[in-house]
C-alpha positions as CSV (number, residue, x, y, z in Angstrom):
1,X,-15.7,24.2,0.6
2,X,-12.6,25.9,-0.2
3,X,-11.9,26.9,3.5
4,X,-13.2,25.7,6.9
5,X,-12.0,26.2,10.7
6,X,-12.6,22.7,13.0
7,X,-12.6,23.2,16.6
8,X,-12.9,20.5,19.1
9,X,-12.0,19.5,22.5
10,X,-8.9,18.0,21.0
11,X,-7.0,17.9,18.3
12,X,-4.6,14.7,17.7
13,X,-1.7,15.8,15.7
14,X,-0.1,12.9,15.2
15,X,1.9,11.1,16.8
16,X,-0.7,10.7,19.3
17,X,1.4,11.6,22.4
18,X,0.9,15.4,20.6
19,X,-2.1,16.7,20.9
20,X,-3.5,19.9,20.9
21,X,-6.4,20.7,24.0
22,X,-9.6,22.9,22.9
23,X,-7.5,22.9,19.5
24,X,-8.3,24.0,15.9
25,X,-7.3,23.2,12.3
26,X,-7.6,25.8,9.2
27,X,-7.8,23.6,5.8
28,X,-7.8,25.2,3.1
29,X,-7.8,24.2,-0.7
30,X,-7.8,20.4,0.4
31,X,-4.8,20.8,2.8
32,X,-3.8,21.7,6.7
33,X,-2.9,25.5,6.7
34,X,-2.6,25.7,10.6
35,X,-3.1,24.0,13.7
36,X,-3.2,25.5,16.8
37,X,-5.4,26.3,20.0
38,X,-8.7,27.4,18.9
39,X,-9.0,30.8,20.4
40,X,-5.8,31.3,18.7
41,X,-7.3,30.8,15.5
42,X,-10.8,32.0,16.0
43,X,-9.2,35.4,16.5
44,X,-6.8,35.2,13.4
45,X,-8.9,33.7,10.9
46,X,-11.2,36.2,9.0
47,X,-14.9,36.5,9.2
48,X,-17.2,34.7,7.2
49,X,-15.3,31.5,6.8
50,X,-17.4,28.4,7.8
51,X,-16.7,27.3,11.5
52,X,-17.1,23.9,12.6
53,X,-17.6,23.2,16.2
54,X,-17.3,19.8,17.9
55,X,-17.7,20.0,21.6
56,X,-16.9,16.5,23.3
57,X,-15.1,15.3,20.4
58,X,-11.9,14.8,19.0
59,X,-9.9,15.6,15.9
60,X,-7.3,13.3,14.1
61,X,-5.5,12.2,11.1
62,X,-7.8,10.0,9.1
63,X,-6.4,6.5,9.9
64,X,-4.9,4.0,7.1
65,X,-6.0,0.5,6.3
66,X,-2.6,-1.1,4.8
67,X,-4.1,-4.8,3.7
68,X,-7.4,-4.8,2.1
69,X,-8.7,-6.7,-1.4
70,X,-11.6,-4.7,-2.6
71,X,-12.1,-7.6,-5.2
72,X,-12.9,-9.7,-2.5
73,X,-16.8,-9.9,-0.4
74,X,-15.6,-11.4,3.0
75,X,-17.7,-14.2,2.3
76,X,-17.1,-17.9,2.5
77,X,-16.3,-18.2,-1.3
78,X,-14.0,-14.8,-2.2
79,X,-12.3,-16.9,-4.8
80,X,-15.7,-17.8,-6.7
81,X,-17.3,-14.2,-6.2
82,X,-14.2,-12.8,-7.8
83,X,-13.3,-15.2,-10.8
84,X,-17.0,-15.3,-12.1
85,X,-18.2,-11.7,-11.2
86,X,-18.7,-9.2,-14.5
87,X,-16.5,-7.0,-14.2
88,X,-19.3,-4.1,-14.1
89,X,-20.8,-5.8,-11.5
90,X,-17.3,-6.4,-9.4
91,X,-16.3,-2.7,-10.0
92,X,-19.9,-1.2,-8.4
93,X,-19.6,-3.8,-5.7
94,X,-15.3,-2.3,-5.0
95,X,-16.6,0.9,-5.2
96,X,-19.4,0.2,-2.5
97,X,-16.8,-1.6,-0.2
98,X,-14.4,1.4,-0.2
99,X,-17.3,3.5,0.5
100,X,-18.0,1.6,3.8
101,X,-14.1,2.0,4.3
102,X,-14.0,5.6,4.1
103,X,-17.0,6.2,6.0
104,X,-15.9,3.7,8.7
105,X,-12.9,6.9,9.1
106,X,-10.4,4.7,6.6
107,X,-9.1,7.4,4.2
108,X,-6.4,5.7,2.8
109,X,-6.2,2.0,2.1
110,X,-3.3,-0.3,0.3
111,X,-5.1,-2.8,-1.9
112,X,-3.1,-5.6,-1.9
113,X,-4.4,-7.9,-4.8
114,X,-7.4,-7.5,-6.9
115,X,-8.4,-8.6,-10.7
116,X,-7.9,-6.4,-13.9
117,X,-6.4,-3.8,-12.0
118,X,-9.8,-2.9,-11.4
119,X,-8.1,-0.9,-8.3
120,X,-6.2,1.1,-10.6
121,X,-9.6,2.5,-12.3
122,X,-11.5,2.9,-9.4
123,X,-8.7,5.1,-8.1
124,X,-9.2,7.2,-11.1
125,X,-12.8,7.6,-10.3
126,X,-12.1,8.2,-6.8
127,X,-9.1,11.0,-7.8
128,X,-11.4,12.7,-10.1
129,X,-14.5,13.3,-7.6
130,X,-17.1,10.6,-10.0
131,X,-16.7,8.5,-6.6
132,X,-16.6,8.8,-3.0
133,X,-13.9,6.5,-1.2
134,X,-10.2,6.6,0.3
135,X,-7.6,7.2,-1.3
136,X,-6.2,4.0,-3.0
137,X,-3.0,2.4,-3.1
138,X,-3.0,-0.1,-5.7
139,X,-0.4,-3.9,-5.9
140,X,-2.6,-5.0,-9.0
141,X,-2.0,-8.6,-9.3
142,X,0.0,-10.2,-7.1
143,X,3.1,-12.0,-8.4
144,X,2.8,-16.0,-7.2
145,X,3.8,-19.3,-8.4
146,X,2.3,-21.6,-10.6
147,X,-1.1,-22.7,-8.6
148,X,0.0,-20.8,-5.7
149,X,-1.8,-18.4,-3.3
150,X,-4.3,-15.9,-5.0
151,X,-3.1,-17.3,-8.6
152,X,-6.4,-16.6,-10.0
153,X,-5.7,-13.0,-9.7
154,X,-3.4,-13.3,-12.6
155,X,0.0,-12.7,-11.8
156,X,1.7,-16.0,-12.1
157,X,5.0,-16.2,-12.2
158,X,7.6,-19.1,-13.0
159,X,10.9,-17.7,-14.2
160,X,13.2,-14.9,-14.2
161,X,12.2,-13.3,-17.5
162,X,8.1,-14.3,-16.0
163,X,8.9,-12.4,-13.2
164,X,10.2,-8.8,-15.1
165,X,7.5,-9.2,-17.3
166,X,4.6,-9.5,-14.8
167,X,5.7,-6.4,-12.7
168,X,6.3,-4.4,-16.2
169,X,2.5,-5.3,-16.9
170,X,1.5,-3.9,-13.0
171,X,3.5,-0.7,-14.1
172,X,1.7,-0.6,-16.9
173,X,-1.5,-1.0,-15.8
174,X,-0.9,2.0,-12.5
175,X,0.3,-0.1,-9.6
176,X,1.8,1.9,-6.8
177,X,3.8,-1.1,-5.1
178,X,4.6,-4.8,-6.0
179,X,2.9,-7.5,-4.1
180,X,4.7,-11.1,-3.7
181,X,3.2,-14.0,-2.5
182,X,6.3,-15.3,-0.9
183,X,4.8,-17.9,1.1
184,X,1.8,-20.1,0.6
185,X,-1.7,-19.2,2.3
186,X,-4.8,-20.5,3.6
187,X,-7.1,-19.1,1.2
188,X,-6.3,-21.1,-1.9
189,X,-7.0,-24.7,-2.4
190,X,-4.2,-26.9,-3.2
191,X,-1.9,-24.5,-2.8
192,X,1.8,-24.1,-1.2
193,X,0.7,-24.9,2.7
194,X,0.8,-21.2,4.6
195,X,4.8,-22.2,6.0
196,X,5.9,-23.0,2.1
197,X,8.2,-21.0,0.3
198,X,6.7,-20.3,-3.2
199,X,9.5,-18.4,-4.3
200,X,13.7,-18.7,-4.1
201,X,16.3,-16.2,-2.1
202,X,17.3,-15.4,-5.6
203,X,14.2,-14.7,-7.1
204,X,13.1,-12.7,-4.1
205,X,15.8,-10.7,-4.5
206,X,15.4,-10.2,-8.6
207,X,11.3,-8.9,-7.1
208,X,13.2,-6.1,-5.5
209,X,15.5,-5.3,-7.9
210,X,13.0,-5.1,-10.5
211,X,10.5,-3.0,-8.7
212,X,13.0,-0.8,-7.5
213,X,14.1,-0.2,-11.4
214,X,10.3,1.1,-11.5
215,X,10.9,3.2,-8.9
216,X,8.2,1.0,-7.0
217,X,8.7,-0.8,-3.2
218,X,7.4,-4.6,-2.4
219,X,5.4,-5.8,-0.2
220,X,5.4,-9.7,0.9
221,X,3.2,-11.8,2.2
222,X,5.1,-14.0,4.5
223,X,3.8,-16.9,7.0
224,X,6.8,-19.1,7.1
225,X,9.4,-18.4,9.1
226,X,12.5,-19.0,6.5
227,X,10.4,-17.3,3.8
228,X,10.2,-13.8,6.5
229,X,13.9,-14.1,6.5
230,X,14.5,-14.6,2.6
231,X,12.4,-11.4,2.2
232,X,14.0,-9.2,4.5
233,X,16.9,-10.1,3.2
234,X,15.5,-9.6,-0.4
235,X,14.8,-5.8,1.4
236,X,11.3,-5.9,1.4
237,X,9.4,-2.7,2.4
238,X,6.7,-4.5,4.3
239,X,5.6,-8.2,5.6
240,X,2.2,-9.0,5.6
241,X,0.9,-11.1,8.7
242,X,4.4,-12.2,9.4
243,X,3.0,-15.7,11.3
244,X,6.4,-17.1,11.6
245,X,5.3,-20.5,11.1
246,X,7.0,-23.7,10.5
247,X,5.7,-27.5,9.8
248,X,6.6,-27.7,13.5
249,X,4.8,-25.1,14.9
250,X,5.1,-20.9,15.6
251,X,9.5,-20.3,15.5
252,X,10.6,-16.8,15.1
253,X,14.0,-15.9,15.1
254,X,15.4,-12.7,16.8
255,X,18.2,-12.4,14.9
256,X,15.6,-11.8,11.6
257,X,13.5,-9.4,13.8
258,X,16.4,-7.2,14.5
259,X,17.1,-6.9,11.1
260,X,13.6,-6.0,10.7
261,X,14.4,-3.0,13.1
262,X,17.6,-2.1,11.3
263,X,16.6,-2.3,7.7
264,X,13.0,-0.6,8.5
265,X,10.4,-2.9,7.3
266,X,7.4,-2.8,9.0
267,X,4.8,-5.3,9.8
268,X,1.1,-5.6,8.9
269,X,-0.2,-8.7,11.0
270,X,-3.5,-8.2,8.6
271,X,-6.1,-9.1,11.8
272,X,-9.6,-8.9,10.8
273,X,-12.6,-8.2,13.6
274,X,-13.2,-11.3,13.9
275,X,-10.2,-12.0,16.0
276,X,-11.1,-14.0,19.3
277,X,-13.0,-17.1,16.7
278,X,-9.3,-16.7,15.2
279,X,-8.0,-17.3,18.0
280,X,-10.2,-20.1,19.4
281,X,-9.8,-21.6,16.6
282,X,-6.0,-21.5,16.7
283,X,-6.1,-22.9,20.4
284,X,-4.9,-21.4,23.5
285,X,-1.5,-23.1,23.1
286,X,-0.9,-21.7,19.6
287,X,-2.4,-18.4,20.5
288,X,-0.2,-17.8,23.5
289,X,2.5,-18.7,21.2
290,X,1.6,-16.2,18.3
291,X,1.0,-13.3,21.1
292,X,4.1,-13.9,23.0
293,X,5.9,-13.5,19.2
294,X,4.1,-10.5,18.6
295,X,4.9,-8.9,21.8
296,X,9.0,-10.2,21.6
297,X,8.8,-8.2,17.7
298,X,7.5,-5.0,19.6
299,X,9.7,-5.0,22.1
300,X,12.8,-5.1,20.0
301,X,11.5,-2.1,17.8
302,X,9.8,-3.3,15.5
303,X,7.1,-0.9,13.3
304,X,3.8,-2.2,13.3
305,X,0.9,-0.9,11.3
306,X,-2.5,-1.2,11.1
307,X,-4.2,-3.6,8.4
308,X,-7.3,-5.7,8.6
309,X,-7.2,-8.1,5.2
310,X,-10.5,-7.1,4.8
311,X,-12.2,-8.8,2.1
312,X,-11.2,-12.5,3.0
313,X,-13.8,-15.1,4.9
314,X,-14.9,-12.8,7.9
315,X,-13.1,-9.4,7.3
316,X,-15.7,-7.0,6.6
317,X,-15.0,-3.7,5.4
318,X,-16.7,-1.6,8.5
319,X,-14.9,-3.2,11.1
320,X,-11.7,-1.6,11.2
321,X,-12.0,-0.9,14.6
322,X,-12.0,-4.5,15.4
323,X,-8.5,-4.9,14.7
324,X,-7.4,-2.2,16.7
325,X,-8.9,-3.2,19.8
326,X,-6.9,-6.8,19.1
327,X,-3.6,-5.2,19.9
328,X,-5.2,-3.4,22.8
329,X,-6.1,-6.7,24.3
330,X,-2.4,-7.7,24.1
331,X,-1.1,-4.6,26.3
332,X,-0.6,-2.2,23.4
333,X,-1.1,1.6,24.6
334,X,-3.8,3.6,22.5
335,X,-1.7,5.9,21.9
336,X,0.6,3.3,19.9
337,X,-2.3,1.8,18.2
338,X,-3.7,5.2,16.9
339,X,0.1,5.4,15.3
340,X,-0.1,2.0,13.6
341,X,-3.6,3.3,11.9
342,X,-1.5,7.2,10.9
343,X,1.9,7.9,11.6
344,X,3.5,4.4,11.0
345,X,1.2,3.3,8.2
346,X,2.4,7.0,6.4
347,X,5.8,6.1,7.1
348,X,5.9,2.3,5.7
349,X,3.9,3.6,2.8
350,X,6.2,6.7,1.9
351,X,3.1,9.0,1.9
352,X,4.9,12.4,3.0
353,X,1.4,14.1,2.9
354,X,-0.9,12.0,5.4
355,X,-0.9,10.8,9.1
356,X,-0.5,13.5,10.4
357,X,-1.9,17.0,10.7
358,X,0.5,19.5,9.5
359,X,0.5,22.5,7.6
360,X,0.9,21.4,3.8
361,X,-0.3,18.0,4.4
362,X,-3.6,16.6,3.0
363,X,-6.6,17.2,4.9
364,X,-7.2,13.3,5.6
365,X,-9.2,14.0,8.7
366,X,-11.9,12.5,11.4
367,X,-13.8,13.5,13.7
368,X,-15.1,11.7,16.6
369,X,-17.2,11.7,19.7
370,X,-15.2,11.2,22.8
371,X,-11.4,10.6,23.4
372,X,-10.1,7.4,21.4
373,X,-6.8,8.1,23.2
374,X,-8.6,6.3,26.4
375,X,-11.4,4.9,24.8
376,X,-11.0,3.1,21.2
377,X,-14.7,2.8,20.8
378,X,-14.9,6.3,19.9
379,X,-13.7,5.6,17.0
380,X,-16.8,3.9,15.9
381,X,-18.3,7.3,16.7
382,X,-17.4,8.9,13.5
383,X,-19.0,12.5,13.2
384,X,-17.9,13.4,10.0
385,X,-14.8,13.0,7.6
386,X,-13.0,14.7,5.3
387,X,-10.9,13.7,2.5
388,X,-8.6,16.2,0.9
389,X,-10.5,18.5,2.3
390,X,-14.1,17.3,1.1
391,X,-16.5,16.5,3.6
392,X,-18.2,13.2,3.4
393,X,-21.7,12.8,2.9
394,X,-23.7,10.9,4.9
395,X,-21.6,11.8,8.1
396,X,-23.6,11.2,11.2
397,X,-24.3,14.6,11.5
398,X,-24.4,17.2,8.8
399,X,-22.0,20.7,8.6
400,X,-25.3,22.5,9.1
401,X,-25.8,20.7,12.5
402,X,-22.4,21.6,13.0
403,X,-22.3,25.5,12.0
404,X,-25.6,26.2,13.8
405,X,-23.2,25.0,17.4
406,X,-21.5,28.7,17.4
């Protein structure tokens, strides 16, 4: 389909506070040629192209997932299913998961650790139209200490000259990004505890450094509170869940978060659907003490965007709207939360051609029943997508349906 018009009740432009009423958007060759009002562009577009109707719905950027592991099966045992799967049999099983992504209205996600780079060539197959999923954004292997957190993945690390080595072999083998396991994490057994720095100021810094000689940005995964202010030091493009924990307890320092704000890294709390066990888990002290952090970080400024971790114990792949609805429960507007998933997951990413809907961009779009501006479970109502411009199949409803509406 080398040209299409989409008409809708709304159109969400991006950022969500613009937005287009009984609006329209031309793509054409995989990208946004014009947005407008639809009788606007009912008028000017020529006859014969296909017309797509959606009355009751809405229109938006396809949203961004900006913490997933494909390699993982959001069971109780990730590390097992992913150190003794084939690697046949792991790559058909990725390939279904970011199928569920993209048809859960996910068209871009940041794959933050997998084995074999097995990300890197399912990207390919993705790219090239053999597969159907988002578009990828691959870390590889994520650099980590000696028997530290996610070490099975491969990218071990012990020394300077360890360290340049293991992000020459990501750059090798495709990655987009660097990922650093600064701090220790809950998901590897005998492992740094989650507060435990697994790497030095120094050799933080030397990450950087070295990606940025590959032209490449890092990403950290942070829980401890002196680690989160090693790595924005280091400069850092993003900190994953950003927990700010000590042996003591939850202690976040402002000072850090303004620097945060200044240097522009932006924050991926990585909250699955599963969030209220999480937090009964945690306890309501604790919990009232991570919320009240979250809520001090976005009232200073800083950029929050949307990422689920899906693929650990309890993160499923489909869910993504499940995280969403976590920050609504802690005041955030829909409006911001729609520009965690688009416009601020674009920007922390440096992808210049999504999040939006603009002439030129890609034509990374959803449609949905209802208004997810006052209602987020519309976005569970997925009508169709498009990636690139290709329609998805198996939407709810197919372009027929749709066409036969004029």
């Amino acid at each position: 389909m080398n040209k299409v018009l989409i008409t809708a009740d709304r159109v969400i432009v991006g950022p969500s506070d613009q937005v287009t009423v009984d609006g329209a958007v031309l793509v054409e060759s995989g990208k946004v040629a014009v947005v407008g009002a639809a009788s606007d562009l009912e008028a000017a577009v020529e006859a014969g192209v296909p017309r797509l109707r959606y009355p009751g719905a809405t229109v938006m950027p396809g949203m961004t997932d900006c913490h997933v592991h494909l390699a993982f099966d959001a069971g109780r045992d990730p590390i097992g299913a992913v150190a003794k799967a084939d690697p046949a049999e792991l790559s058909t099983a990725m390939a279904d998961r970011a199928a569920q992504m993209l048809a859960a209205g996910v068209t871009t996600v940041r794959d933050l650790g997998d084995r074999d780079a097995l990300t890197v060539a399912l990207r390919a197959s993705i790219d090239s139209g053999a597969k159907v999923g988002p578009r990828i954004i691959a870390a590889t292997a994520p650099l980590t200490s000696p028997g530290g957190h996610c070490g099975f993945l491969g990218g071990e690390v012990s020394t300077d000259d360890d360290i340049r080595a293991q992000i020459a072999r990501n750059v090798a083998a495709g990655a987009d990004l660097i990922k650093v396991m600064a701090s220790g994490g809950a998901l590897t057994p005998g492992g740094p505890r989650m507060w435990e720095a697994q790497f030095t100021p120094g050799q933080l810094r030397l990450i950087v450094q070295e990606a940025e000689r590959h032209g490449l940005e890092v990403a950290a995964h942070a829980h401890g509170s002196q680690t989160i202010a090693h790595c924005v030091a280091a400069g850092v493009r993003t900190i994953e869940h950003c927990s700010w924990r000590t042996a003591m307890g939850i202690v976040h320092d402002p000072t850090v978060v303004r620097h945060m704000v200044e240097n522009d890294v932006s924050v991926c709390r990585c909250v699955s659907g599963d969030w209220r066990q999480f937090l009964d888990q945690m306890g309501p002290e604790r919990a009232k003490e991570m919320v009240a952090v979250i809520l001090e970080m976005r009232e200073a400024g800083v950029r929050f965007i949307a990422g689920t971790d899906a693929g650990v114990p309890g993160a499923h792949f489909g869910d993504y709207v499940g995280m969403l609805e976590f920050f609504a429960s802690l005041g955030f507007t829909h409006p911001e939360i729609l520009d965690m998933a688009t416009v601020n997951a674009a920007h922390a990413l440096r992808l210049a051609d999504t999040g939006a809907l603009a002439p030129g961009r890609r034509a990374d779009l959803i449609i949905v029943d209802g208004d997810p501006l006052t209602d987020l479970d519309a976005l569970r109502r997925i009508r169709h997508v498009f990636t690139a411009g290709r329609p998805v199949s198996g939407s709810r409803e197919t372009l027929a349906d749709s066409r036969e509406r004029d």
